[in-house]
VMD Tcl script that draws the C-alpha trace (Angstrom):
set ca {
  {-59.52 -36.97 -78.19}
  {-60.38 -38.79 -74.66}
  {-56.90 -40.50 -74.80}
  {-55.52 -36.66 -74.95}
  {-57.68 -35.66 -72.43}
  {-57.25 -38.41 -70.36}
  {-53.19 -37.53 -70.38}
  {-54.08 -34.29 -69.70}
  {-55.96 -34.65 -66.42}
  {-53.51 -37.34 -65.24}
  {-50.10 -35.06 -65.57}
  {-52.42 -31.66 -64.35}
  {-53.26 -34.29 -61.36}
  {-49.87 -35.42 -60.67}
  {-48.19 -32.09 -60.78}
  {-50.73 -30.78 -58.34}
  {-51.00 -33.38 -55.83}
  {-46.71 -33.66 -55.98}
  {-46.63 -29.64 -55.60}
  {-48.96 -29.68 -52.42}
  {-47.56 -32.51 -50.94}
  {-43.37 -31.19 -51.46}
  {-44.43 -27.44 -50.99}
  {-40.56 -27.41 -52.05}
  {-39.92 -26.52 -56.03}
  {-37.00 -28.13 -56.06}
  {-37.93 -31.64 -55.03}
  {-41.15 -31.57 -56.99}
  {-39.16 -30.96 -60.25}
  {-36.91 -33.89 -59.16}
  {-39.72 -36.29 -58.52}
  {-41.49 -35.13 -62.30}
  {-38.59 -35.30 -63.64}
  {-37.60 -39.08 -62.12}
  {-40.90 -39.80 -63.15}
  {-41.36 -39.02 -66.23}
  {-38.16 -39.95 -67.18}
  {-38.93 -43.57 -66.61}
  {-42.30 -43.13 -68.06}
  {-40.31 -42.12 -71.50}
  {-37.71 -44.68 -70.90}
  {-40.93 -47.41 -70.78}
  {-42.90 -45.58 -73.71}
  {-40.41 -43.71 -76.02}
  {-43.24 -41.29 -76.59}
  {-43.31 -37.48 -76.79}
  {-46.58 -37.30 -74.99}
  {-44.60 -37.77 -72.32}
  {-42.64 -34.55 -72.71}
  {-45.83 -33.05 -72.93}
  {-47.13 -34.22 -70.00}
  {-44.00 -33.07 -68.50}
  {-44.77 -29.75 -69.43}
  {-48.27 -29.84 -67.89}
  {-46.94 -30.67 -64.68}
  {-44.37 -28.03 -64.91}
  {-47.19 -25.63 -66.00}
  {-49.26 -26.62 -62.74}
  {-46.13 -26.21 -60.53}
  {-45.93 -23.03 -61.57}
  {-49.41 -21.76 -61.50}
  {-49.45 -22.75 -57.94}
  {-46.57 -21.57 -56.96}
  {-47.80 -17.69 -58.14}
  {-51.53 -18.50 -57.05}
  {-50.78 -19.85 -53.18}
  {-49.20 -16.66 -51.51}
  {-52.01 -14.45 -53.06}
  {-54.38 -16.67 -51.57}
  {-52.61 -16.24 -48.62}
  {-53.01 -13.18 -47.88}
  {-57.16 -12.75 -48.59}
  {-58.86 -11.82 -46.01}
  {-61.07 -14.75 -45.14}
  {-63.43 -12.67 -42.82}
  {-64.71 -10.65 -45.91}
  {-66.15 -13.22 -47.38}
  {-68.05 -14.63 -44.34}
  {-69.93 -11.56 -42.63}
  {-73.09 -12.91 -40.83}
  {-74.93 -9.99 -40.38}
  {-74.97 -9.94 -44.09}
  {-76.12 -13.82 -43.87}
  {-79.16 -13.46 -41.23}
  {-81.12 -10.57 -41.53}
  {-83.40 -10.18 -38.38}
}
mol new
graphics top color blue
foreach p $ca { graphics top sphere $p radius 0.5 }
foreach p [lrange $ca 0 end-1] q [lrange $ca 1 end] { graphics top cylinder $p $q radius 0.2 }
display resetview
């Protein structure tokens, strides 16, 4: 189980930290796909495709989550007279 969970957090890491760095869908697909094509190349294992898929998964999650975070309205959240009662 850790060695599944350990591949888990590793490609959920890697496809988030290569999605925010890119921004661009395109060239973060090319980079998990370069990588993880070597990394099966190296291994011949399908946990690789799997971890693949994770990344994918991540990619996509952000890419649906970021503009609705976007457009919150940050000034909600943080009302001071709310805060400090006087």
């Amino acid at each position: 189980m850790n060695k599944y969970f350990n591949l888990f957090i590793s490609a959920l890491l890697y496809g988030v930290l290569i999605t925010l760095y890119f921004q661009k869908v395109f060239l973060s697909l090319s980079f998990f796909f370069g990588f993880y094509t070597i990394l099966f190349m190296i291994s011949y294992s399908l946990e690789v495709i799997a971890m693949l898929l994770i990344s994918c998964t991540a990619l996509c999650v952000i890419k649906m989550v970021m503009p609705k975070l976007k457009d919150i309205d940050i000034e909600r959240v943080f009302i001071s007279s709310k805060l400090h009662k006087k």
